[in-house]
C-alpha positions as a Markdown table, in Angstrom:
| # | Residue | x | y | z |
|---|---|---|---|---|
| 1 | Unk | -32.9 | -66.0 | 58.4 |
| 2 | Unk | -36.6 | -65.1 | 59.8 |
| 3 | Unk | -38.3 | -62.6 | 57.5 |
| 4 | Unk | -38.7 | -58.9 | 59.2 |
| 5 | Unk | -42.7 | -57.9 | 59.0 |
| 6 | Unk | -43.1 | -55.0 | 60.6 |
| 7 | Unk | -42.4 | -51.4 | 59.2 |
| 8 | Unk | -41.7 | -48.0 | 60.8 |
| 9 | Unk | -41.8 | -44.9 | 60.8 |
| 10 | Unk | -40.7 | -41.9 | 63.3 |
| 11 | Unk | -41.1 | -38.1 | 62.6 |
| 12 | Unk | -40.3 | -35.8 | 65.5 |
| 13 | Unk | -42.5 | -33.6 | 67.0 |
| 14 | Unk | -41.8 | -30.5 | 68.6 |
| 15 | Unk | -44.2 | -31.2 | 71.7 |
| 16 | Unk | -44.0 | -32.7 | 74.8 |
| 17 | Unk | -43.7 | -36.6 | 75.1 |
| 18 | Unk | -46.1 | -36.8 | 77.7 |
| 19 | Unk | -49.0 | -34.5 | 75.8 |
| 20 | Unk | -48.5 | -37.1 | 72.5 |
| 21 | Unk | -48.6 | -39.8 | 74.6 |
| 22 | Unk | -52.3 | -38.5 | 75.9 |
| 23 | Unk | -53.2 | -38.2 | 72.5 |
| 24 | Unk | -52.4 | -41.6 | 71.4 |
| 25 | Unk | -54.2 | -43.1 | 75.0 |
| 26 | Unk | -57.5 | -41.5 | 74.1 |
| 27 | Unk | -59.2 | -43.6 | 72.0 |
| 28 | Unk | -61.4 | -41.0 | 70.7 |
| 29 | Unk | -58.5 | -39.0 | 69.2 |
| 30 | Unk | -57.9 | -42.1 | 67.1 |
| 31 | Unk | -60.5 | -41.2 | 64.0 |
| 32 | Unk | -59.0 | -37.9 | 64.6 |
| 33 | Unk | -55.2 | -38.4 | 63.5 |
| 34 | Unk | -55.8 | -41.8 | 61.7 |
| 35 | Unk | -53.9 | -40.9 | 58.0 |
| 36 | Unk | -55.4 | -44.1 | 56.7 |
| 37 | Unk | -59.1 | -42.7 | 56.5 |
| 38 | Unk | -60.1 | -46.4 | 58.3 |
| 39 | Unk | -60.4 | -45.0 | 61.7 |
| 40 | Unk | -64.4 | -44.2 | 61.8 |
| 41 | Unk | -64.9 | -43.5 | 65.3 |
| 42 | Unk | -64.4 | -45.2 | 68.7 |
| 43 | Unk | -66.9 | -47.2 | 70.2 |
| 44 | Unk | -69.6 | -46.3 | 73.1 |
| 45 | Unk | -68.6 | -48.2 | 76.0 |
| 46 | Unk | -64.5 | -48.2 | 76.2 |
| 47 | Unk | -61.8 | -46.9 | 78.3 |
| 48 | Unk | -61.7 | -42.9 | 78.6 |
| 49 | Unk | -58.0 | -43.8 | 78.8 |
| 50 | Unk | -55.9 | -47.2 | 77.7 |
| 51 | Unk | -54.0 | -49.0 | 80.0 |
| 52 | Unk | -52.4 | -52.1 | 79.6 |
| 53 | Unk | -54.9 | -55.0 | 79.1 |
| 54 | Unk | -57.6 | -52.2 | 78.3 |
| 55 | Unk | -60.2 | -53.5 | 75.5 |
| 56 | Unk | -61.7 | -50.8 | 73.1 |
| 57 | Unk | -63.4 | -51.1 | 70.3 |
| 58 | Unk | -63.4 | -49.1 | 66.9 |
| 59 | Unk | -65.5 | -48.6 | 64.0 |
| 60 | Unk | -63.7 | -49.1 | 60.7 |
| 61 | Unk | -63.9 | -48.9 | 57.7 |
| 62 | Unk | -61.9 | -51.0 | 54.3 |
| 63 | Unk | -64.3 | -50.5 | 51.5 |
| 64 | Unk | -67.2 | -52.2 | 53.4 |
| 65 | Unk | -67.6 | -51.1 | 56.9 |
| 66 | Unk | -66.9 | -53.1 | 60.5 |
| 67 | Unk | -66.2 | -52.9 | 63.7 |
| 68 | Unk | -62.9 | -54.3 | 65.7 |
| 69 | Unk | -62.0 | -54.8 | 69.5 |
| 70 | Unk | -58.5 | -54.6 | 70.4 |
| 71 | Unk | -56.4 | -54.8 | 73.4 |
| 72 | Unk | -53.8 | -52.8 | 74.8 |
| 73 | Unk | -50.8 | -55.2 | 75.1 |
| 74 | Unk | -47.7 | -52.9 | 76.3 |
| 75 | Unk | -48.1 | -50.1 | 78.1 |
| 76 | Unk | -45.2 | -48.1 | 79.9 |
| 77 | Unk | -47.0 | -44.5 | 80.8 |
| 78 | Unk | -45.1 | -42.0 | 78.1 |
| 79 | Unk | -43.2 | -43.9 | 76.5 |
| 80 | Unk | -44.6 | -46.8 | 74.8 |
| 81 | Unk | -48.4 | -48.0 | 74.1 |
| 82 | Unk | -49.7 | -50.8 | 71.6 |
| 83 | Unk | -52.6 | -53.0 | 70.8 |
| 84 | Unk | -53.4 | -56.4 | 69.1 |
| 85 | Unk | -56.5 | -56.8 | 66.9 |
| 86 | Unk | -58.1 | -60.3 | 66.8 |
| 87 | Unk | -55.7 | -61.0 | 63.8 |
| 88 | Unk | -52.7 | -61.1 | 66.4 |
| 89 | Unk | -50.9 | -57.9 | 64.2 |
| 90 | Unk | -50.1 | -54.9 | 66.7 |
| 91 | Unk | -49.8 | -51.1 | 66.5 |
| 92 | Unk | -47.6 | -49.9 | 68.5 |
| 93 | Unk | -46.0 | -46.3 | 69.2 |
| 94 | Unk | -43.3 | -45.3 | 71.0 |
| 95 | Unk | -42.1 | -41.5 | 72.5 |
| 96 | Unk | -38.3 | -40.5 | 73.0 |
| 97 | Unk | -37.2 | -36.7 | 74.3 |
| 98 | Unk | -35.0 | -35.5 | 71.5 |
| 99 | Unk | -33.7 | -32.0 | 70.4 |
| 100 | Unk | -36.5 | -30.3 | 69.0 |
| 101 | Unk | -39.4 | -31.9 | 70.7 |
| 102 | Unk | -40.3 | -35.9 | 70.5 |
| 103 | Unk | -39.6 | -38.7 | 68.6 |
| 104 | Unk | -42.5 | -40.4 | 68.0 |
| 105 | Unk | -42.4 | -44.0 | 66.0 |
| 106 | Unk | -45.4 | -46.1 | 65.0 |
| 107 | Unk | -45.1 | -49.4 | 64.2 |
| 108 | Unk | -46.8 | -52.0 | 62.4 |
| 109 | Unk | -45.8 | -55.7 | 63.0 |
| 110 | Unk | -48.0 | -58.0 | 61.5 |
| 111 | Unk | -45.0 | -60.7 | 62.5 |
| 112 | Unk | -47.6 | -63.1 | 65.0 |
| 113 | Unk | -50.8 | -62.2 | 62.4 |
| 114 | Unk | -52.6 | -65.0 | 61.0 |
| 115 | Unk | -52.7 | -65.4 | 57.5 |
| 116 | Unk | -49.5 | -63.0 | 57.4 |
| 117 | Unk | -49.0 | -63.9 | 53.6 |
| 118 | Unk | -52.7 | -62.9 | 52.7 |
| 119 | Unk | -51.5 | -59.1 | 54.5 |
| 120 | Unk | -48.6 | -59.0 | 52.5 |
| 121 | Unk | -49.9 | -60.4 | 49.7 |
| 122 | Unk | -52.8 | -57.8 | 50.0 |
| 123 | Unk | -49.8 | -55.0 | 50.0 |
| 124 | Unk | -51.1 | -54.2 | 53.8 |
| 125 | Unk | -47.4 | -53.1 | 54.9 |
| 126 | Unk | -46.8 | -50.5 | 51.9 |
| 127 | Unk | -50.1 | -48.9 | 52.9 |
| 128 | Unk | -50.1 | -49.1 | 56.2 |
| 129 | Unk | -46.8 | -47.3 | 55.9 |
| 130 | Unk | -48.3 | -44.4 | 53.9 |
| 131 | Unk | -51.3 | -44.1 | 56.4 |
| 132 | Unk | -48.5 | -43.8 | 59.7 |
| 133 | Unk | -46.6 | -41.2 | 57.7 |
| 134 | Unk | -50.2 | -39.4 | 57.4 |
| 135 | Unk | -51.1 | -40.5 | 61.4 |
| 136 | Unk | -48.0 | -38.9 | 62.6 |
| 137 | Unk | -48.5 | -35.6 | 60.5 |
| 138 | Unk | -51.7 | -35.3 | 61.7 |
| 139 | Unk | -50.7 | -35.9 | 65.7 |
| 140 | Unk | -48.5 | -33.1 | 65.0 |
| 141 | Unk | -51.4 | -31.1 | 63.7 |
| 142 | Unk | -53.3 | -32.2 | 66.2 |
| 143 | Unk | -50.8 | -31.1 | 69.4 |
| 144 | Unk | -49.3 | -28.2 | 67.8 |
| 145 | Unk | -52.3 | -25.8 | 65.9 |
| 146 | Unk | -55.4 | -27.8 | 68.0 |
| 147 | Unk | -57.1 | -29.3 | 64.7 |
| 148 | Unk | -56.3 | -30.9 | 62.2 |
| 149 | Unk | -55.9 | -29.8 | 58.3 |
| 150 | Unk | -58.8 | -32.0 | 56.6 |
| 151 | Unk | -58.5 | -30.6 | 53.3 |
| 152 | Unk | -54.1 | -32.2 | 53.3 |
């Protein structure tokens, strides 16, 4: 039996699909709901807007500070977006219409990473987890009041 690595997690929104979806397509809303505090800001020089096969880059930061390019790998407009980092793993979101709003699920799936032992190993999935939780609560945040709560 292959060993599952990715992990999940969906909260629903009460906003429209396609208005999250924008959100999550502008790369400079990223350091904006990023609940992981490793989001710095997006790179001069990118996409306004991601597409599939769009390359943008970000600057990070996981104790020391660097910058990552990553490229949009599955796109289907309002309902599904995600990206690959150099390291093969993929973030990947995707929008259902449901009662209430929008289902919104972010995934991690570090499943073609290199070195997926070292991730897991390094507890990457746990706290990745934590930071989507965070991401999504701040998306909500985000479409719902207009800012975001800096002090939560």
């Amino acid at each position: 039996m292959r060993k599952q690595r990715s992990v999940s997690t969906s909260r629903v929104i009460p906003a429209d699909r396609q208005e999250l979806f924008d959100v999550i397509a502008d790369p400079s809303k990223h350091p904006v709901i990023d609940g992981s505090g490793s989001v710095q800001a997006a790179r001069e020089g990118g996409p306004e807007r991601l597409s599939l096969g769009a390359q943008f880059g970000m600057d990070m930061k996981v104790g020391a500070p660097y910058r990552i390019t990553n490229t949009v790998v599955e796109f289907e407009e309002g309902e599904l977006i995600a990206w690959r980092h150099f390291n093969g793993h993929i973030w990947r979101y995707g929008f259902r219409d449901v009662d209430g709003g929008t289902e919104v699920t972010e995934i991690f799936d570090w499943s073609r990473a290199k070195g997926r032992l070292a991730l897991e190993l390094a507890g990457y999935p746990k706290r990745n987890l934590r930071g989507m939780e965070a991401t999504l609560e701040r998306l909500e945040q985000l479409v719902t009041t207009g800012s975001v709560d800096e002090t939560a």
